[in-house]
GUPA-174194 format. One record per residue (C-alpha): chain; x, y, z. Coordinates in steps of 0.2 Angstrom, whole numbers, plus 5000, padded with zeros to 4 digits. Example, Ala and Ser with C-alpha at 12.3 -4.5 7.8 and 13.67 -1.06 7.14 Angstrom:
% GUPA-174194
> lose:u:v:w
> A:5062:4978:5039
> A:5068:4995:5036
% end
This chain:
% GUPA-174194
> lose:u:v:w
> A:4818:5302:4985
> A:4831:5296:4996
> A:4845:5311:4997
> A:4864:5303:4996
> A:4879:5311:5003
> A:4892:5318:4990
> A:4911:5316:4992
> A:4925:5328:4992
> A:4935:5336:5008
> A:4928:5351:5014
> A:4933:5363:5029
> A:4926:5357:5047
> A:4910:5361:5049
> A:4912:5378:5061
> A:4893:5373:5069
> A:4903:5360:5077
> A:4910:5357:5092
> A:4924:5347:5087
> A:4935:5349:5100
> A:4920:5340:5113
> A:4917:5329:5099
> A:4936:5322:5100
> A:4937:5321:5119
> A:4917:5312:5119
> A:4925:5300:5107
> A:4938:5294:5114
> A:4928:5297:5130
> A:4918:5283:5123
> A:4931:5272:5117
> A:4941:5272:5134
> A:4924:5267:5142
> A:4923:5251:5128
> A:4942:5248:5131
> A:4942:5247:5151
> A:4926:5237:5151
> A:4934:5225:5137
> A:4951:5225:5145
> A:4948:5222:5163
> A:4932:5226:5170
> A:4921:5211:5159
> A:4935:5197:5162
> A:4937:5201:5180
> A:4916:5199:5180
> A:4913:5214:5185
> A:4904:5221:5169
> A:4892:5203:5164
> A:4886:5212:5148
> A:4895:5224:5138
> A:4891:5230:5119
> A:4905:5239:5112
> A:4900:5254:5103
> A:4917:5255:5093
> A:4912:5261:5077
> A:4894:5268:5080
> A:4902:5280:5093
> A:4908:5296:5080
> A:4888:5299:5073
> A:4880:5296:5089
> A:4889:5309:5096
> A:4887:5322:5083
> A:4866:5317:5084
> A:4869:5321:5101
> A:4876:5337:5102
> A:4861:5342:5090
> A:4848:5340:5103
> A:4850:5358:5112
> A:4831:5359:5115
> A:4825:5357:5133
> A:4811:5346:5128
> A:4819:5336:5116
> A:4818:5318:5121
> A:4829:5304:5110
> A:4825:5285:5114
> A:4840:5273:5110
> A:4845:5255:5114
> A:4860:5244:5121
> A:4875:5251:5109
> A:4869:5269:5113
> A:4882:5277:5125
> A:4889:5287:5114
> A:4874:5297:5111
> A:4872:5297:5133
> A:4887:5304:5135
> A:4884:5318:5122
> A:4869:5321:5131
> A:4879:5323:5147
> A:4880:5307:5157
> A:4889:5306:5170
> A:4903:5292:5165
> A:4903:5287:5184
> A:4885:5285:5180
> A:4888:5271:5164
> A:4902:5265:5173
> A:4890:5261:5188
> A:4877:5254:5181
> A:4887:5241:5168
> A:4894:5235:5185
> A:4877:5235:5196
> A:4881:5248:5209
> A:4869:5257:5218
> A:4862:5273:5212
> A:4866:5274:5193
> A:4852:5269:5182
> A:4844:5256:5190
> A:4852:5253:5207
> A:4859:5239:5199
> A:4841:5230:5194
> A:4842:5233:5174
> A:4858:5230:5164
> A:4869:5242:5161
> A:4866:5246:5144
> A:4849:5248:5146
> A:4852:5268:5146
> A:4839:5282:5157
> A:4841:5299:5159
> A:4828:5311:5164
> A:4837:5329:5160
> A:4826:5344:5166
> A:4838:5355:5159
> A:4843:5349:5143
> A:4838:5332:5133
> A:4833:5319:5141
> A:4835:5297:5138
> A:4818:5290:5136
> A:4820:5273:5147
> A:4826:5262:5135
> A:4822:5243:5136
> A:4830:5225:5132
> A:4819:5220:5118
> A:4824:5226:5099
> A:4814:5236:5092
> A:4803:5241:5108
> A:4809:5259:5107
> A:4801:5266:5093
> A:4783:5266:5096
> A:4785:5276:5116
> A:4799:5289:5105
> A:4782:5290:5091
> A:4773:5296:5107
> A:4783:5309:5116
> A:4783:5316:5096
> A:4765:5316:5096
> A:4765:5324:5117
> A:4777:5337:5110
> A:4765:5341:5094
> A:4749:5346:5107
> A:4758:5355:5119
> A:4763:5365:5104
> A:4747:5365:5096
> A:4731:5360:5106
> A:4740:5370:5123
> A:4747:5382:5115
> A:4765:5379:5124
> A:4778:5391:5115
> A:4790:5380:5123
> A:4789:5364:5114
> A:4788:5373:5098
> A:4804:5367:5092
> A:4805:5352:5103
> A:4810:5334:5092
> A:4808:5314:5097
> A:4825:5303:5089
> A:4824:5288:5091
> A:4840:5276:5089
> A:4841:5258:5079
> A:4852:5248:5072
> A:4848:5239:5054
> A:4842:5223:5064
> A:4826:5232:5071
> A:4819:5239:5056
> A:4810:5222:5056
> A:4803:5225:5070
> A:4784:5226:5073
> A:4786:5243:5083
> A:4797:5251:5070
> A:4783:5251:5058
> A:4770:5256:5070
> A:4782:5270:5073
> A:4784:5275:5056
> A:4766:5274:5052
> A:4761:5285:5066
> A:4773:5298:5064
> A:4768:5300:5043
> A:4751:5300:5045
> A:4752:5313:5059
> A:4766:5321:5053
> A:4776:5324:5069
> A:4792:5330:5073
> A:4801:5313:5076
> A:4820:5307:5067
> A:4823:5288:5065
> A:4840:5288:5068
> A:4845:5272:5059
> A:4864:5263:5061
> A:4865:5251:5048
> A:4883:5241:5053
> A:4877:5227:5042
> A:4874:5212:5054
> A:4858:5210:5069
> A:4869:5201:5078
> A:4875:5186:5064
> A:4860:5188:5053
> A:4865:5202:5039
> A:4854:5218:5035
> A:4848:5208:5018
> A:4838:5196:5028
> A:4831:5211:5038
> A:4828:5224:5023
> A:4826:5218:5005
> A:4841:5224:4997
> A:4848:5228:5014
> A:4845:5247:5013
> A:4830:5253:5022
> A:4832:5268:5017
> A:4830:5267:4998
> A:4816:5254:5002
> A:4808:5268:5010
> A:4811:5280:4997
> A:4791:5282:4991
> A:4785:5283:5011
> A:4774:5296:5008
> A:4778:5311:5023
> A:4795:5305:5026
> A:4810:5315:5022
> A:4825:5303:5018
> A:4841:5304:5023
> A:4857:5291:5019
> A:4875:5292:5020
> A:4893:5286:5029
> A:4891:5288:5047
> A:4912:5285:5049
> A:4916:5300:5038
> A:4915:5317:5050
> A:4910:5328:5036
> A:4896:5317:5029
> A:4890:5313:5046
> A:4892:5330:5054
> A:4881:5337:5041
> A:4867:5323:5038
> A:4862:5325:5056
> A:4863:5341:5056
> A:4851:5341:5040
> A:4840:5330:5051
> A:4839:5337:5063
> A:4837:5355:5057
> A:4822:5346:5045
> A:4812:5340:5060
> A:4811:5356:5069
> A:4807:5367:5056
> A:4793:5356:5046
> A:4787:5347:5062
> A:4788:5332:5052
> A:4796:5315:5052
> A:4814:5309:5045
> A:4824:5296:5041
> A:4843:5295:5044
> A:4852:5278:5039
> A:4871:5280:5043
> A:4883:5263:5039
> A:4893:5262:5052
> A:4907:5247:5056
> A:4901:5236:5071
> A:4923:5236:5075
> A:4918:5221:5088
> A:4904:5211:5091
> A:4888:5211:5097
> A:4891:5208:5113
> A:4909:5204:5121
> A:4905:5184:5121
> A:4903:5188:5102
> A:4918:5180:5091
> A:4911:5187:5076
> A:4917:5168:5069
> A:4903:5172:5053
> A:4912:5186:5047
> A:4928:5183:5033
> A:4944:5190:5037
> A:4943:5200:5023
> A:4928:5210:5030
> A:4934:5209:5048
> A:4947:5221:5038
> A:4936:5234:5029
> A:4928:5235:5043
> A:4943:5243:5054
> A:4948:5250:5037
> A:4929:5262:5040
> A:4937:5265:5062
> A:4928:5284:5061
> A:4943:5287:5076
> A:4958:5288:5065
> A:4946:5297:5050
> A:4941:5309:5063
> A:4959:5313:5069
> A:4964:5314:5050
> A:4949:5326:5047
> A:4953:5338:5062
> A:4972:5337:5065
> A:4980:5349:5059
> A:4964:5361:5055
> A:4955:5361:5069
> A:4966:5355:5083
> A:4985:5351:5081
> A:4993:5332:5085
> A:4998:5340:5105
> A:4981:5345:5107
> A:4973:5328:5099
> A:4985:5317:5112
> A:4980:5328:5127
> A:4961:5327:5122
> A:4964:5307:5122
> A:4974:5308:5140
> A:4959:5319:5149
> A:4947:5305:5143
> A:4958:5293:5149
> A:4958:5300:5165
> A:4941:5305:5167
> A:4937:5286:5164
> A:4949:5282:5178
> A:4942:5293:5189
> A:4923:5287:5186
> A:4929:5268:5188
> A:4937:5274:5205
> A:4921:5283:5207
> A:4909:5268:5201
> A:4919:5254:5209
> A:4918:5264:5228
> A:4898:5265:5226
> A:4890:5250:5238
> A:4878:5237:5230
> A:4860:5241:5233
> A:4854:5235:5250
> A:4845:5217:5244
> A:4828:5223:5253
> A:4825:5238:5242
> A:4824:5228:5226
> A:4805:5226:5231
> A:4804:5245:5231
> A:4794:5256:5218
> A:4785:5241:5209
> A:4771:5256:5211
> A:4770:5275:5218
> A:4775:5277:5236
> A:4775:5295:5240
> A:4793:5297:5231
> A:4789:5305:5216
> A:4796:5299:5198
> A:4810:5311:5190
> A:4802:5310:5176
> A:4783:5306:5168
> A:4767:5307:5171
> A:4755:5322:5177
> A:4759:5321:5194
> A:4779:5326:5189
> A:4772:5340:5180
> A:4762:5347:5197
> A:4745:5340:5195
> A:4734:5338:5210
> A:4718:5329:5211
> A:4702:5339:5218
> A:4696:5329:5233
> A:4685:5314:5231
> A:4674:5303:5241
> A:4670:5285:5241
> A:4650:5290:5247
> A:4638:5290:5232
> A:4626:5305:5229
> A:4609:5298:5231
> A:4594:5298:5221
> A:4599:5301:5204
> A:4592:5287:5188
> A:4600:5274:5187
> A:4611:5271:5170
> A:4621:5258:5162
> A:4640:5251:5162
> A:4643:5261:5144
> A:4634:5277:5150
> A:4643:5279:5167
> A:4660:5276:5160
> A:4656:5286:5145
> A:4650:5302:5160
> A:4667:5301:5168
> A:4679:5301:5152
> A:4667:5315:5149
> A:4670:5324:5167
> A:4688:5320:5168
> A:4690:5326:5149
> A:4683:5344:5153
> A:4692:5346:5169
> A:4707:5339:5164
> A:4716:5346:5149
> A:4732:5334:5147
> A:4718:5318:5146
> A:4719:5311:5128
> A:4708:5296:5122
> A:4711:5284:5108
> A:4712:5267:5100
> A:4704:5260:5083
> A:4687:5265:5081
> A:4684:5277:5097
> A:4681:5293:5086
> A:4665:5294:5074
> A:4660:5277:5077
> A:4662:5280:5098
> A:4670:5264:5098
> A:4663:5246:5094
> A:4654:5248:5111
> A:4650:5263:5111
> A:4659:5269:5128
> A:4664:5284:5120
> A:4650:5290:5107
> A:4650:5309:5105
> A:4665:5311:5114
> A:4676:5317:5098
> A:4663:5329:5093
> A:4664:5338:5108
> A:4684:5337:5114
> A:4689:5338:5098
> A:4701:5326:5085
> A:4718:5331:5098
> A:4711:5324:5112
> A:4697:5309:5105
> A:4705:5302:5090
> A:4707:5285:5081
> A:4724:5275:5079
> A:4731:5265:5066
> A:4727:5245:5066
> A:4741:5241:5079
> A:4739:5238:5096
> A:4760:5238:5099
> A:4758:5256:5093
> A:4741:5259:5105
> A:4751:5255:5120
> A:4770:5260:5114
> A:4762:5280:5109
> A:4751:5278:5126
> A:4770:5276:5139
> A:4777:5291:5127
> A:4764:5299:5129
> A:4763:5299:5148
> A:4782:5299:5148
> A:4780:5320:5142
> A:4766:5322:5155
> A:4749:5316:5150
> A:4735:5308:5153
> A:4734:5293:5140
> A:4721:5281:5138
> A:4721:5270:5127
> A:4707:5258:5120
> A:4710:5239:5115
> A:4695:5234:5107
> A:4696:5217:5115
> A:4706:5209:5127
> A:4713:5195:5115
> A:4719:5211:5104
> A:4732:5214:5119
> A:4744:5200:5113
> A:4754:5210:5102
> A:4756:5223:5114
> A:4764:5210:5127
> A:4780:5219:5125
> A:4772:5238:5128
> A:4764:5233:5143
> A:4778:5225:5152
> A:4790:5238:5148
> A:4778:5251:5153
> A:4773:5243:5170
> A:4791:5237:5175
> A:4797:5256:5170
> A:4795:5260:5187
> A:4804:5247:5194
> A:4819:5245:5182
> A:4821:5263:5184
> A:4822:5265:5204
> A:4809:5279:5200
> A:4816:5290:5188
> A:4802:5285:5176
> A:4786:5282:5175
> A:4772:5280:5165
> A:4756:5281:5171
> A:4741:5276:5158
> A:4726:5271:5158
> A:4724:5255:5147
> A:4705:5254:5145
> A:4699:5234:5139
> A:4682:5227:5136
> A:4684:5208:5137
> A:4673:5192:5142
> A:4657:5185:5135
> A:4643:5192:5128
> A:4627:5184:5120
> A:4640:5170:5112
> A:4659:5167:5114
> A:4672:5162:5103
> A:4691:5162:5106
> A:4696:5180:5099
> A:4683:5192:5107
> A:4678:5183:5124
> A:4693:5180:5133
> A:4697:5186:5150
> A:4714:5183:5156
> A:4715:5195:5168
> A:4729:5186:5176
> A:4740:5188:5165
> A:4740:5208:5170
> A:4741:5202:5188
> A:4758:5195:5183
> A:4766:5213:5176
> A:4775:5219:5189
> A:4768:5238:5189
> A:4750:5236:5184
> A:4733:5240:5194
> A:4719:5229:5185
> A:4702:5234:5191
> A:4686:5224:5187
> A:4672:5232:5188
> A:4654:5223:5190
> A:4642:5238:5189
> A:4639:5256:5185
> A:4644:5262:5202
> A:4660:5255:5205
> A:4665:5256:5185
> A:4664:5277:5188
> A:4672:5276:5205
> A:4689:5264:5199
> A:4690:5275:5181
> A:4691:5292:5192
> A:4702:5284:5205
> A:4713:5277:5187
> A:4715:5296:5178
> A:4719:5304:5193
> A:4732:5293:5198
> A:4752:5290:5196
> A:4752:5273:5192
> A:4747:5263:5176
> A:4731:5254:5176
> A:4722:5240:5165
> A:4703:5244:5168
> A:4695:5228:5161
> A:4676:5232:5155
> A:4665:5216:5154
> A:4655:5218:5140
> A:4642:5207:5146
> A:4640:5219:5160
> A:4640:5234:5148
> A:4624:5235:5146
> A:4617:5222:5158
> A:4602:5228:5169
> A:4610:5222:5186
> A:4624:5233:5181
> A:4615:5248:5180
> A:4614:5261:5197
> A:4614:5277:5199
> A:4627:5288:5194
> A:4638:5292:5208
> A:4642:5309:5209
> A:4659:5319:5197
> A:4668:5316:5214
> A:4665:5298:5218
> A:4680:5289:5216
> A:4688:5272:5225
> A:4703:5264:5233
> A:4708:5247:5224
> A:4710:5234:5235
> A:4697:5239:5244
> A:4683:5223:5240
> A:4664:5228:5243
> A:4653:5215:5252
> A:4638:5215:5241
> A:4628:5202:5252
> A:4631:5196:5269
> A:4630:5178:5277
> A:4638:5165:5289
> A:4639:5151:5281
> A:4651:5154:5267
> A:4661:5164:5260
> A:4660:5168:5239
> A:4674:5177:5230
> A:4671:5184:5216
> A:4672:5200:5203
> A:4667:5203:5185
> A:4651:5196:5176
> A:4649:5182:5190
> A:4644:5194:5203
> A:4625:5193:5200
> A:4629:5177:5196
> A:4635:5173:5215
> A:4622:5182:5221
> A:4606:5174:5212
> A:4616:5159:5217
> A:4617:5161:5235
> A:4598:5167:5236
> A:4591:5160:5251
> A:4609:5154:5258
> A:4618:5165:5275
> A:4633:5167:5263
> A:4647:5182:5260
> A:4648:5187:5245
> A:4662:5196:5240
> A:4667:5209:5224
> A:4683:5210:5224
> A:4684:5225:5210
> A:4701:5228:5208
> A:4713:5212:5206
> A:4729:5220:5208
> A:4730:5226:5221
> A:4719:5213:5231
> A:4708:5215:5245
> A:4716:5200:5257
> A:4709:5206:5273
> A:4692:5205:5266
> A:4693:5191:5262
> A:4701:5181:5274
> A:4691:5189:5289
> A:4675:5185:5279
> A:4683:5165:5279
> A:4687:5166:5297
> A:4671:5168:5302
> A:4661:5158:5289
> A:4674:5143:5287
> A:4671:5139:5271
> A:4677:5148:5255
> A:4672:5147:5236
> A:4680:5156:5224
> A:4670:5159:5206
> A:4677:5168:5191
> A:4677:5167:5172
> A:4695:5165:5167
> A:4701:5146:5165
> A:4703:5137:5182
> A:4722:5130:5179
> A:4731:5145:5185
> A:4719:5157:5185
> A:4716:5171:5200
> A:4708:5161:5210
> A:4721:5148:5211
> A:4731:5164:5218
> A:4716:5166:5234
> A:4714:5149:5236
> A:4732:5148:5239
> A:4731:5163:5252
> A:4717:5160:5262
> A:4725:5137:5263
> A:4742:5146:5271
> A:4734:5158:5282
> A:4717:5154:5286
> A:4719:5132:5284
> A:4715:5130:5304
> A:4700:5142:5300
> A:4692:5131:5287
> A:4678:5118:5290
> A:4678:5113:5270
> A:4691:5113:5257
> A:4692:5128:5247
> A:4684:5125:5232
> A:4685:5136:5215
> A:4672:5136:5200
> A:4682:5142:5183
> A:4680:5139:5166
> A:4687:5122:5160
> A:4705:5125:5150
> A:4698:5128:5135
> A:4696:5146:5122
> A:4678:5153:5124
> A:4667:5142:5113
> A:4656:5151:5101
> A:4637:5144:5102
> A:4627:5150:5116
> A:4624:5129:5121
> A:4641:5128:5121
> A:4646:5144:5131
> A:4634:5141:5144
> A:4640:5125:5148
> A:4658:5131:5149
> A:4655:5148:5161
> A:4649:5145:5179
> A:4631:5147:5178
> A:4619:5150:5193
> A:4612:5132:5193
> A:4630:5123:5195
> A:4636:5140:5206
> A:4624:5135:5218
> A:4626:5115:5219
> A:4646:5122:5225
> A:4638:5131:5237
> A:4627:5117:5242
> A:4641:5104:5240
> A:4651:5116:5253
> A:4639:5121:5264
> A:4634:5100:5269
> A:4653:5096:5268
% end
């Protein structure tokens, strides 16, 4: 049942602040004004969005989140809520004009919000893409709720998630992943939705039948609805404070929808040119500002106290423009900076923050132990790394009972338990968006994609959580390990046999290993858990259970470097690059031929060294994968070893792919599309007599 405010004036609210309220509000204003005024039109600010309007609730949300583990996950109108979370306005100002330091050092827009607070409420790193916040915010709720519960952390037990939206993103695809995993988990997490009536031109009706997602919401099971007018101080104040309060006493989800007025538009190019006159009117008609100073003057405040309040914030803001406009631009060269960890640790995410240090490893094998498949050695060090590590968490659709649909992790729920081995909803957006909040608190996330082509709809997660790093300038980080079965297997067909692993060497951010065997499979997993970086770890399932693949198990302590390629034959005649299910293909292939053939096991990073020492000294190269041939990997090595090896070479490079076509479904068909041994070894030939 959705609960609606009631009307009638009522004494200030003496829970709150109102006097820091005022001053944050017109704090905020000042901020839109200035950049409005003067800083957009002398292009020194390139995108602002005004808050005007959404500013009053925001800031009474904000002063709400008093606990230390509290988290709150907004988007670009969100300032407001910074501020009352205690931004530092030289710190908005600076990043809206691209200074170093700030948010980003000047590589993300300014709006695009961070702040890791270890002492109070921090900003979850917010992203450019609408709707992409809800699903990371979903997992700090669910990291909160097993600290609390499966760790037995005092601390978090009244800890919350909120995350913030405007009525345009509750279309989103991550909005209901969110909602669906904080209802059926029943975990401490507000939606925090401001409802102004327009995404952008487009109004809420198009977004939400009706154009009340609240009342559409109304039957959600686990969900406690709130709804009400966020420009009105009393019904504000005390709907977020109901929120609030509800979350961290039942450790269950809400709902808050306030309309606010958007009082300009989306953005400062925005003329607002859709909207009538007439509603351009009731819209500054709703300015919470003047309703606000009605409501506290002369109760709470008188008029002198009111104007000086607005005069501080004015000055405050010219003192952080001085502030912001002294600090330099970043030095050009260190935009290449923190793509990945560089002995700098993050302010903020991942187990490492949190003080966590590897035992020591080696790259040796134990000898002498039975030799086992793909799906038993990763299997044995989720196991290992699950006993010996309690902040590791597995899941994804199907890995609980059923020990996923290749059964990597069969009995592993039975022994961790449900916290740490459980199944997901049907949404890979929410697989990867719960994995980055997740790792965001401190954990050790990995999550399953049944199969590679699954990944699409979680294009978004995966870029936002490997640029995090990056677009940060290492406040954030959110190391996970994203765990993908992919390629053929028996047949093909275009929705569970594709590769692609290029695709992951194109995010800025990610490791992507490819493992061949047993040995190295347990060896780049270990090196994944342990480590402060995210990670696709691509498992072929042809190789899962494939007898070549299988060796012995390496030891609990085996672990490997990535880019570090392994020489699995050696030879003089020509070099053969490779990884995945075409190793043993290579090799069979180069039986009886002085060749180099070389696994290169991880794909980001690369082993270059390897491979261009291997062509210096056997002058020919061919390069041999799965994934299509038009811009596939190899496209990426050929192009390496032509620029710096050309004078080297006795015979062009040459590369054996799949044609440009989806993984065709009858064997007949599949076999003639994937390198096979017969045509691998005619290259070789072809190269070898060149």
């Amino acid at each position: 049942m959705v609960q609606v405010a009631t009307r009638g004036h009522q004494k200030p609210d003496n829970s709150v602040d109102w006097k820091r309220v005022a001053y944050l509000i017109q704090l905020s204003r000042t901020l839109d004004e200035l950049e409005e005024t003067r800083l957009v039109p002398e292009k020194k600010v390139l995108y602002q969005f005004s808050a005007r309007g959404h500013d009053l609730a925001q800031i009474l949300l904000g002063c709400q989140l008093t606990d230390r583990h509290d988290a709150a996950c907004g988007y670009y109108r969100s300032r407001p809520l910074l501020l009352a979370l205690g931004v530092n306005p030289a710190d908005a100002l600076g990043s809206a004009t691209g200074r170093a330091g700030g948010y980003s050092d000047g590589r993300d827009i300014g709006v695009v919000f961070n702040y890791p607070n270890p002492d109070g409420a921090s900003a979850l790193p917010m992203c450019g893409g609408v709707g992409s916040q809800y699903t990371p915010t979903a997992g700090w709720a669910q990291a909160i709720d097993y600290y609390a519960n499966t760790l037995n952390r005092d601390e978090y037990g009244r800890a919350i998630a909120v995350v913030l939206g405007g009525d345009g993103s509750v279309a989103s695809n991550g909005f209901w992943s969110a909602l669906t995993i904080a209802t059926t988990q029943s975990l401490p997490m507000l939606f925090y939705i401001e409802d102004n009536g327009f995404g952008i031109s487009v109004p809420s009706t198009t977004q939400t039948p009706g154009g009340n997602i609240a009342a559409n919401l109304s039957a959600w099971q686990g969900l406690k609805i709130l709804d009400g007018d966020g420009s009105d101080p009393q019904e504000a104040a005390r709907l977020t404070r109901e929120a609030v309060s509800f979350v961290r006493e039942t450790r269950s989800p809400a709902l808050l929808r306030l309309t606010v007025p958007r009082l300009e538009g989306h953005s400062f190019q925005d003329t607002q040119a859709y909207k009538s006159e007439e509603l351009l009117r009731a819209e500054w008609a709703r300015d919470p500002l003047p309703r606000l100073r009605d409501f506290l003057v002369p109760s709470v405040m008188s008029a002198a106290e009111w104007n000086e309040t607005a005069q501080t914030a004015t000055a405050a803001v010219e003192k952080a423009r001085t502030e912001a406009e002294g600090r330099p631009v970043a030095t050009p060269q260190t935009v290449t900076r923190h793509v990945f960890y560089e002995d700098e640790m993050q302010a903020m995410g991942g187990q490492h923050r949190h003080g966590y240090r590897p035992p020591e490893t080696r790259d040796v094998p134990e000898p002498g132990s039975q030799r086992i498949n793909m799906v038993t050695a990763i299997r044995r060090t989720l196991d290992h790394e699950l006993a010996i590590n309690q902040r590791v968490v597995l899941f994804g659709e199907d890995i609980g009972p059923k020990g996923g649909v290749h059964a990597v992790t069969l009995g592993l729920q039975e022994k961790f338990g449900k916290q740490r081995v459980f199944d997901t909803s049907l949404s890979e957006e929410g697989i990867v968006g719960r994995a980055v909040g997740m790792a965001l608190a401190g954990l050790v996330p990995v999550p399953e994609i049944q199969f590679r082509k699954y990944a699409e709809p979680a294009a978004e997660q995966i870029n936002d959580c490997g640029t995090m790093r990056w677009r940060t300038n290492n406040r954030f980080a959110a190391p996970i390990v994203l765990r993908m079965p992919g390629g053929f297997f028996k047949c093909g067909d275009p929705w569970h046999s594709q590769t692609n692993e290029v695709a992951f060497v194109h995010q800025p951010g990610w490791h992507v290993a490819v493992p061949s065997n047993a040995e190295d499979a347990v060896g780049l997993l270990r090196t994944a858990l342990r480590g402060n970086d995210p990670v696709i770890f691509f498992e072929h399932r042809a190789m899962l259970d494939h007898a070549w693949a299988r060796r012995p198990y390496p030891g609990d302590d085996f672990a490997l470097p990535y880019g570090k390629a392994r020489l699995t034959r050696q030879g003089d005649v020509i070099t053969i690059v490779t990884w995945g299910a075409m190793v043993h293909r290579c090799e069979d292939a180069a039986a009886g031929i002085s060749a180099d053939v070389i696994d290169l096991r991880t794909l980001m990073p690369w082993d270059r060294d390897a491979v261009l020492s291997s062509v210096r000294q056997t002058r020919r190269c061919l390069i041999v994968h799965e994934d299509l041939s038009t811009a596939g990997f190899g496209a990426e090595i050929a192009a390496v070893v032509a620029d710096e090896a050309f004078i080297d070479l006795d015979a062009p490079v040459s590369r054996l792919a799949m044609p440009d076509i989806p993984s065709p479904h009858h064997p007949a068909l599949l076999d003639w599309a994937v390198p096979s041994v017969e045509r691998i070894r005619e290259k070789i030939v072809a190269l070898v007599e060149f």
